[in-house]
C-alpha positions in Angstrom: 100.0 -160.0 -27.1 96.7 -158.5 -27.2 93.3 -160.0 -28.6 91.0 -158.4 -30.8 88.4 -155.6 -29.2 85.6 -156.7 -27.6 82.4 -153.7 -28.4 79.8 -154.0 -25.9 76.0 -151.7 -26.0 73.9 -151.7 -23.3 70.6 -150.0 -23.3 70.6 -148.9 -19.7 72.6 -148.4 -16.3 71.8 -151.9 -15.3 73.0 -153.5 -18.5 76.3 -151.4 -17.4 76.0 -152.9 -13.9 75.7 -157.0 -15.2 78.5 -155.7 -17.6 80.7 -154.5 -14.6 79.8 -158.4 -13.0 81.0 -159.5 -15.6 84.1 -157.8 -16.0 84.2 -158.4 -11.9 84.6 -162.2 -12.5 87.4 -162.0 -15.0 89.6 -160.4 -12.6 93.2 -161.3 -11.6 96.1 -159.4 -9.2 98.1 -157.8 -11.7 95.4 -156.6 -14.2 95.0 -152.9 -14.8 91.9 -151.3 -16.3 92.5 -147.8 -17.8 88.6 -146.7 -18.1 88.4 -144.1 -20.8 85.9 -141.4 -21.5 84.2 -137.9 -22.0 82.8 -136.7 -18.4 79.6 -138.3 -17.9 80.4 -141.1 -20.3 80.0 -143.8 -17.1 83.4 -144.4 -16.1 82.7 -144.0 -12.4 79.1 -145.9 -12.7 81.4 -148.7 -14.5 84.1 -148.6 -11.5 81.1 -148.5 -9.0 79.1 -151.6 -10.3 82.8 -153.5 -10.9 83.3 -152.9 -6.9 80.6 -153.8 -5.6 80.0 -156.8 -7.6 83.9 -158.3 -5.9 82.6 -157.4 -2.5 79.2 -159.1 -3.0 77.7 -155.6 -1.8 75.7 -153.8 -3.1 74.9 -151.1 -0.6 79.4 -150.8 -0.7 80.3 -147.0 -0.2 82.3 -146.2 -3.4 82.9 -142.2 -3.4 84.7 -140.6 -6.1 88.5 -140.2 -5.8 88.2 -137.3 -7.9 89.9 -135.2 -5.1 91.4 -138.0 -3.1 92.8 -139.4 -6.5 92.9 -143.0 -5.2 91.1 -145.7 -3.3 92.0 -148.5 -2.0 89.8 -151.5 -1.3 90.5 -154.5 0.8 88.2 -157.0 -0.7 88.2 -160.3 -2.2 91.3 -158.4 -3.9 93.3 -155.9 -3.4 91.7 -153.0 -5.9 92.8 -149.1 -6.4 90.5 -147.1 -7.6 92.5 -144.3 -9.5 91.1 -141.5 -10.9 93.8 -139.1 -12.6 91.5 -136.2 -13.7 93.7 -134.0 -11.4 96.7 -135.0 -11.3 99.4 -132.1 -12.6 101.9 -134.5 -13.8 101.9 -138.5 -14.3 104.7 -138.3 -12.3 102.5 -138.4 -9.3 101.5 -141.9 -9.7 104.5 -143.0 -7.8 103.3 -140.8 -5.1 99.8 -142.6 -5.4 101.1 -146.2 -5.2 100.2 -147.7 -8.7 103.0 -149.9 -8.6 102.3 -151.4 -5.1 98.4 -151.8 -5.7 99.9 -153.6 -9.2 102.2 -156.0 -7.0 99.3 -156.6 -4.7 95.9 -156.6 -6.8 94.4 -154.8 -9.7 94.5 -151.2 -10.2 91.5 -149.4 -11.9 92.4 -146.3 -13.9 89.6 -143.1 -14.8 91.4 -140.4 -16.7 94.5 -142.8 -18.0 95.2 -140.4 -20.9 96.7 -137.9 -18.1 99.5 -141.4 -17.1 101.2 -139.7 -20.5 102.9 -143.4 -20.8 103.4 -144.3 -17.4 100.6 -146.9 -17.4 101.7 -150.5 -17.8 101.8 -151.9 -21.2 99.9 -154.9 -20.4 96.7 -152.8 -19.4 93.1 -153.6 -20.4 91.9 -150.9 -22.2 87.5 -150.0 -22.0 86.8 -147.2 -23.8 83.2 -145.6 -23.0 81.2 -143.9 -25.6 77.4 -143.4 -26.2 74.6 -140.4 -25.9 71.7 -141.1 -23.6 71.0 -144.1 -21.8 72.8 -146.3 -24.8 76.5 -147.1 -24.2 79.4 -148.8 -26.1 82.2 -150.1 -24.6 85.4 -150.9 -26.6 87.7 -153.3 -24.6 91.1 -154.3 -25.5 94.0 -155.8 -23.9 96.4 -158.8 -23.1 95.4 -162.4 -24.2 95.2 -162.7 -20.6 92.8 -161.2 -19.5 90.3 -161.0 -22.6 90.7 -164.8 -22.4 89.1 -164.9 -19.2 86.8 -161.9 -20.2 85.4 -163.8 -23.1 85.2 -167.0 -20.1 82.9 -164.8 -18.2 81.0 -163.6 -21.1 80.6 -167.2 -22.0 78.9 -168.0 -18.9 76.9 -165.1 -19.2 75.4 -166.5 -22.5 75.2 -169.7 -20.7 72.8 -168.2 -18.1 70.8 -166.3 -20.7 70.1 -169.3 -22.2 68.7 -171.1 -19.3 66.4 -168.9 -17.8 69.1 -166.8 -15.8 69.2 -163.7 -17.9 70.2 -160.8 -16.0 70.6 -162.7 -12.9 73.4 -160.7 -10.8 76.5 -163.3 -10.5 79.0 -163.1 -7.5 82.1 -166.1 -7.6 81.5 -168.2 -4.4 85.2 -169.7 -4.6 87.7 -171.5 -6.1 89.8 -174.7 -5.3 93.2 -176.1 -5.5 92.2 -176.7 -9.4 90.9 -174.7 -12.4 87.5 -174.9 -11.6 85.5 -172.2 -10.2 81.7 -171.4 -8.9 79.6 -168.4 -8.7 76.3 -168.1 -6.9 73.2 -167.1 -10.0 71.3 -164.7 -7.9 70.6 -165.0 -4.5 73.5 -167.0 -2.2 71.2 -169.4 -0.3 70.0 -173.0 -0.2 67.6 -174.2 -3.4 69.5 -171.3 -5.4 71.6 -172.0 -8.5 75.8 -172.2 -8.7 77.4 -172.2 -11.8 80.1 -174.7 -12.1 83.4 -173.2 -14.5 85.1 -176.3 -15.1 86.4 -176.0 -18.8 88.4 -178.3 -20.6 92.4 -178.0 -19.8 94.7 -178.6 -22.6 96.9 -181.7 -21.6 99.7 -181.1 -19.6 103.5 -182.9 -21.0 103.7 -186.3 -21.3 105.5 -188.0 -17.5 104.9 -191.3 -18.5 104.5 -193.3 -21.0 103.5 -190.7 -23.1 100.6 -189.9 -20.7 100.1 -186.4 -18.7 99.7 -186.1 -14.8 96.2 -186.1 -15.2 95.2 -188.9 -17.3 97.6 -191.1 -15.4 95.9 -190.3 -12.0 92.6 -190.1 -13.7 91.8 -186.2 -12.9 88.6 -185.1 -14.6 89.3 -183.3 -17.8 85.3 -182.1 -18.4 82.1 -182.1 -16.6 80.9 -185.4 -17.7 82.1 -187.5 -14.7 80.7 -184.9 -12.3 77.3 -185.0 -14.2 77.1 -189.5 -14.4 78.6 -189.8 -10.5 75.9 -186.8 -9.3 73.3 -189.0 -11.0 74.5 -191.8 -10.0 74.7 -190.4 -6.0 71.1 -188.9 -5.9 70.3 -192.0 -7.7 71.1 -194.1 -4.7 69.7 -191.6 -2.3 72.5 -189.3 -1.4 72.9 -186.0 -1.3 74.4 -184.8 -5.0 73.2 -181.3 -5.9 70.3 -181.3 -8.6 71.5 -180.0 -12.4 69.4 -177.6 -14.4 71.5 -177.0 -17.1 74.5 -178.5 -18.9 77.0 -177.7 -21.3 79.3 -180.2 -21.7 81.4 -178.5 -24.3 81.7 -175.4 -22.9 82.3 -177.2 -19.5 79.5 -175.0 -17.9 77.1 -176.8 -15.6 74.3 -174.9 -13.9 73.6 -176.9 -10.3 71.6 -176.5 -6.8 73.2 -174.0 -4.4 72.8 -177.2 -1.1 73.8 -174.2 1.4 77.0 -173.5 2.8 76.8 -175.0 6.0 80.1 -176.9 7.3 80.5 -179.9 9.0 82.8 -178.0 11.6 81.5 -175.8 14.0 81.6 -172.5 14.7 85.6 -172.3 16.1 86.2 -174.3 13.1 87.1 -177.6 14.9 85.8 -180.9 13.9 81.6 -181.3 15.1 81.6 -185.1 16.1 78.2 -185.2 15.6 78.6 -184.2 12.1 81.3 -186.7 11.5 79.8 -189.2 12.4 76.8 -188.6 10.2 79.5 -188.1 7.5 81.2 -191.6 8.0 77.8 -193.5 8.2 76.9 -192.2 4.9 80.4 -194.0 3.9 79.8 -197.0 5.4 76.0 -196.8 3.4 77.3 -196.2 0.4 80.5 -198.9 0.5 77.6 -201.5 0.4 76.3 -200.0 -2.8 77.3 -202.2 -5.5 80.0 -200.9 -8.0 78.0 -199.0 -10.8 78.7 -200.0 -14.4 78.6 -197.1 -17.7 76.2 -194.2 -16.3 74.8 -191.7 -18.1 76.1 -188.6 -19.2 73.7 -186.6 -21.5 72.5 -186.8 -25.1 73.0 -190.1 -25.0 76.6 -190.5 -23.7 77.9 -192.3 -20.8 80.7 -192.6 -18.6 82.6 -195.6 -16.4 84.3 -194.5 -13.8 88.1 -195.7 -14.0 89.4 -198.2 -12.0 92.2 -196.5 -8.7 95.1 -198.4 -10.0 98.7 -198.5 -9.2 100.1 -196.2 -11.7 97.6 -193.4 -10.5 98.9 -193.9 -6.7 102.3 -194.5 -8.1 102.1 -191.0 -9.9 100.6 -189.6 -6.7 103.2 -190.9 -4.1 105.5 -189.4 -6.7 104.3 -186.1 -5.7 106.3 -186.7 -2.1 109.7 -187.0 -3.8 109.3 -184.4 -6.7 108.3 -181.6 -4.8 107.8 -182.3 -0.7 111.5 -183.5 0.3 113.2 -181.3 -2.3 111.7 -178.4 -0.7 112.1 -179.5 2.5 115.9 -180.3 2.3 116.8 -178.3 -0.3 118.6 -181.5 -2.4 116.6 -183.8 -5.1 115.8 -187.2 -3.4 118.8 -189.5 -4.7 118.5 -191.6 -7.5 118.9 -194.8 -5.3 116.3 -193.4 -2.6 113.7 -193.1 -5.0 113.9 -197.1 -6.6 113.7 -198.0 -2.9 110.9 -195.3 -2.4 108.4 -196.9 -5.8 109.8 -200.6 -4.5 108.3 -200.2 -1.2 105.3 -198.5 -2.5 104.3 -201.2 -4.9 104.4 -204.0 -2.5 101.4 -202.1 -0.6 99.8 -201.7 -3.9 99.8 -205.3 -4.8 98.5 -205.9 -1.3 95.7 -203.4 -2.0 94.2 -205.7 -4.7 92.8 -207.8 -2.2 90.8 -204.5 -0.6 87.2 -204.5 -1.1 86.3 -201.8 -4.0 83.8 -199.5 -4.2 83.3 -195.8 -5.8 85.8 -193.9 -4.0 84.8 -189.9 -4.1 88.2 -189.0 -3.4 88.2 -185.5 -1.4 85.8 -186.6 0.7 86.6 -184.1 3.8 85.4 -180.8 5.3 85.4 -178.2 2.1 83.7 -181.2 0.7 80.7 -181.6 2.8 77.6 -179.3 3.0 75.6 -179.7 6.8 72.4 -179.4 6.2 70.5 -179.1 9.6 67.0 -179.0 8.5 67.3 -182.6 6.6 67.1 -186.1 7.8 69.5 -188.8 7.7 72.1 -188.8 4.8 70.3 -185.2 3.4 71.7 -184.1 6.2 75.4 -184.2 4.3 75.9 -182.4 1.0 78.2 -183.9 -1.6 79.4 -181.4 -3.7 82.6 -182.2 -5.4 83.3 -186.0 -6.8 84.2 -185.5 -10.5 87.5 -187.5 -9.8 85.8 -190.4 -8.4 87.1 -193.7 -9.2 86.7 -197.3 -8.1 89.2 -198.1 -5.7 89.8 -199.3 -2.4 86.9 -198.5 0.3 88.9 -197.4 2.7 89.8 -194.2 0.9 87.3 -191.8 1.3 87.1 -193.0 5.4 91.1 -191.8 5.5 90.2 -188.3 3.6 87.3 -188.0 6.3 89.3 -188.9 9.6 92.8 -187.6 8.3 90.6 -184.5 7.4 93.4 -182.2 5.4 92.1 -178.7 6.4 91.3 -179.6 10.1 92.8 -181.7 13.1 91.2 -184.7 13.8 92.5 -185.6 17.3 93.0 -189.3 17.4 90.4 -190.1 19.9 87.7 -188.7 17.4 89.3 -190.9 14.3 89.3 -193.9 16.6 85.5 -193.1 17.7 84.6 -192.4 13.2 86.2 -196.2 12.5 84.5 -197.7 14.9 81.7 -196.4 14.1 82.4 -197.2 10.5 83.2 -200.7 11.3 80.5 -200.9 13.5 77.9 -199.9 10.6 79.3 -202.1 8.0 79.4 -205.0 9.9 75.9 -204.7 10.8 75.0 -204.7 6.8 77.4 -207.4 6.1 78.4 -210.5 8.4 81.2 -211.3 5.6 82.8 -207.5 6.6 86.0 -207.5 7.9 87.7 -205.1 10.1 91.3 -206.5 10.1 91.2 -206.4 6.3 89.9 -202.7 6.6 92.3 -201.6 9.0 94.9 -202.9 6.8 93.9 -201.1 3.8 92.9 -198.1 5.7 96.8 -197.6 6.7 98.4 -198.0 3.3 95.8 -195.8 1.4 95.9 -193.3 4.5 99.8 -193.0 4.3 99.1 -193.1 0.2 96.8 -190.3 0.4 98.7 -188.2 3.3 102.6 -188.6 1.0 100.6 -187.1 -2.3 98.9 -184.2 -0.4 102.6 -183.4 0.7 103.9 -183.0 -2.7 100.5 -181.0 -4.0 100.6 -178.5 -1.1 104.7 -177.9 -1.8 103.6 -177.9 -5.4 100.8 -175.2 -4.8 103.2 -172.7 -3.4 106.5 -173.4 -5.6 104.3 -173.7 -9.4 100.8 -171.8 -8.4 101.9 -169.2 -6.0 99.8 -170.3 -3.6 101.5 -170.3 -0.1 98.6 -171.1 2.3 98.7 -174.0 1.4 101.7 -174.5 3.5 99.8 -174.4 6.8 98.5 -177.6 6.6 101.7 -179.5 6.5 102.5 -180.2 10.1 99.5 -181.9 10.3 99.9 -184.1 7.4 103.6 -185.2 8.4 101.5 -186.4 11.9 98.7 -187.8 9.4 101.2 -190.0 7.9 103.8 -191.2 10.9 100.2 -192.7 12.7 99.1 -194.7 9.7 102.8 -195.7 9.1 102.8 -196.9 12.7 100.3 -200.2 11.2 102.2 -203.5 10.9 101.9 -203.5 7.2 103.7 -200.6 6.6 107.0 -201.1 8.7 109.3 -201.4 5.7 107.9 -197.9 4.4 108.0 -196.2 7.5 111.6 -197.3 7.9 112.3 -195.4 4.7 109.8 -192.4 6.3 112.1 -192.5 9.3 115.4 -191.7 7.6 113.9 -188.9 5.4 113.1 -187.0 8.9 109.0 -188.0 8.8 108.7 -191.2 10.7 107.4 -189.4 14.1 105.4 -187.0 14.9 106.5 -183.3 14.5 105.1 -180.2 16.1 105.4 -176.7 15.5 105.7 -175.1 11.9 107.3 -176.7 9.1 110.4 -174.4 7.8 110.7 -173.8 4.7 114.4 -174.4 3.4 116.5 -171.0 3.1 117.5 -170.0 -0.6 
């Protein structure tokens, strides 16, 4: 299905070049762009700008393939540049490789009148007309793609607005969820990010006629990010400043803190960094627990409470998606009661835990070092729109069962002392048996749901790399489960194959 054309004029090259950045962030493997044209018309200025602006280069080499006919480009996708001018019959494109670079990335086409058919249907189609420096684009294609077009050009409205127009845009990443972030002009501390978090339509009802999201209290707009940064900086930390907001549009423009890491330069934990990051913990656990905060225009927003159906639906994760893919059998009926039994036991224990804001991915992608600060402006917070108030011990179990990188358990022993230490210090009535306690069960809690989202990344989102991290989770989980508390639970661990330790790669299950 195809949308309605888009018709574009610029005045100038460099209204073709913010054009081609913004067709640039609307990309996706799969997409093919069939650039039509007279000679001259700025097809190969298009394709040039469009390059560049994916491998965040502007001095990138991008000669014609008028004689090579193709191109290929390893960057942050895999792009063909096709150009068919020559070609003596479209049976040649076999020859050239469309289909691969299709399978692999995006494919963009000059000359796609000489394909004679052979071009996928689902193509993007941008027409190129004009005389002088004026230009009109025509663009066309699947509901796709001009959906996330139109996203882009969105945001490019949203920077106009706010004192950005014009400014180049380059995406800085994107996460295990919907959102993404570009850089606005230059990449580099004090610079601007824009945040692309827009609304998601509700997935199907799992529970009590509630989706996955509003049962584990996911953000569904930028509101909670915008009342817990206020709330943070508020209180002294480190919560990147916002210039702009849209809450509708789910656009938020924000402070670029840097993109230092609290690892160092082999990409292993820096225990120095750590431990900066787990004193600005135990800080802000003696924070009191805010009430409604500010939004904008007036609105507010209380953070929800971490209760048991949102680690209930969590732990699910483990049995939905982890141990069927890992033994190639759904987890037995009977299994399961015993599974949510135990589980709920350790959640009715956890309402004796001391509460506080929990941030809730508070680990290494997380956590911006920032050298040239003091104290806690030395760690960047940067993503906390799930917070909720739960147990306090959470967001010390993301930090020293860090997802993305081994923490050796000397180094976690050293960060919950230190913790401990800390807390104890601000608060006689602090106590570490009680922390310990609810450390293991939200530790084990947090390590059994990361499971099941990593399987589900691969199996639902395509997104394999995920996979990587599992060894280390599985040890994660059989050293919290090794805590008094949790001997029933690590029973039931046990005879699903992940009550020890396990080295090597996990496997996944043959088909």
């Amino acid at each position: 299905m195809e949308s309605p054309t888009l018709a574009i004029s610029v005045v100038d090259e460099a209204g073709t070049v913010l054009l081609a950045q913004d067709i640039a962030m609307a990309l996706a493997a799969g997409d093919c762009l069939a650039l039509s044209g007279e000679l001259g018309a700025g097809k190969s200025t298009l394709a040039r700008a469009l390059l560049r602006a994916v491998a965040d280069d502007e001095a990138l080499e991008v000669p014609s393939p008028t004689f090579t006919l193709v191109q290929i480009y390893e960057l942050r996708l895999h792009i063909g540049h096709f150009d068919l001018y020559r070609i003596g019959s479209a049976d040649e494109l076999d020859e050239l490789g469309l289909e691969d670079v299709l399978e692999r990335g995006v494919a963009l086409v000059e000359w796609p009148e000489r394909a004679a058919g052979r071009l996928p249907a689902t193509m993007a189609r941008i027409c190129i007309s004009g005389a002088g420096n004026i230009r009109r684009f025509d663009i066309d294609g699947p509901a796709p793609f001009m959906g996330r077009l139109e996203r882009s050009r969105q945001i490019r409205a949203f920077l106009d607005t706010h004192g950005q127009k014009g400014a180049p845009r380059r995406l800085l990443q994107g996460d295990a969820s919907a959102r993404t972030y570009e850089t606005v002009g230059p990449n580099r501390p004090g610079g601007l990010i824009v945040m692309n978090a827009p609304r998601k339509p509700d997935g199907p009802p799992i529970e009590n006629g509630l989706p996955y999201s509003r049962i584990a209290h996911l953000a569904e707009d930028v509101s909670p990010f915008v009342a817990i940064g206020g709330w943070l900086s508020r209180e002294g930390f480190a919560a990147p400043a916002i210039s702009a907001i849209d809450l509708e549009g789910g656009l938020l423009l924000i402070e670029n803190l840097g993109d230092g890491k609290i690892l160092d330069p082999e990409g292993r934990p820096d225990p120095v960094r750590y431990r900066a990051a787990v004193e600005l913990l135990a800080d802000l656990h003696e924070r009191p627990v805010p009430g409604p905060l500010p939004v904008a225009g007036g609105a507010v927003y209380s953070p929800p409470a971490y209760d048991a159906s949102a680690m209930r639906i969590e732990v699910a994760l483990l049995v939905d998606w982890y141990l069927p893919w890992r033994s190639g059998a759904p987890v037995p009926e009977s299994r399961r009661s015993t599974y949510f039994k135990l589980w709920q036991d350790l959640f009715d224990a956890l309402a004796e835990a001391e509460t506080a804001v929990v941030l809730r991915d508070y680990h290494s992608p997380n956590l911006i070092w920032c050298p040239t600060l003091s104290g806690h402006a030395r760690i960047g917070l940067i993503d906390f729109q799930d917070a909720v108030i739960g147990p306090s011990a959470y967001d010390v179990a993301s930090l020293v069962q860090d997802a993305r990188v081994t923490i050796e358990p000397d180094l976690a022993a050293d960060l919950l002392a230190c913790y401990e230490a800390r807390r104890r210090e601000a608060c006689a009535e602090f106590s570490g048996v009680a922390f310990r306690k609810a450390h293991a069960i939200v530790a084990a809690q947090r390590a059994a749901k990361i499971l099941g989202i990593f399987v589900r990344l691969d199996k639902r989102d395509g997104k394999p790399a995920y996979l990587r991290h599992l060894p280390r989770i599985e040890r994660y989980i059989a050293a919290s489960l090794a805590h008094e508390a949790l001997h029933p639970l690590r029973s039931w661990f046990e005879e699903a194959g992940i009550g020890a330790p396990r080295s090597g790669r996990v496997k996944a299950p043959k088909p």
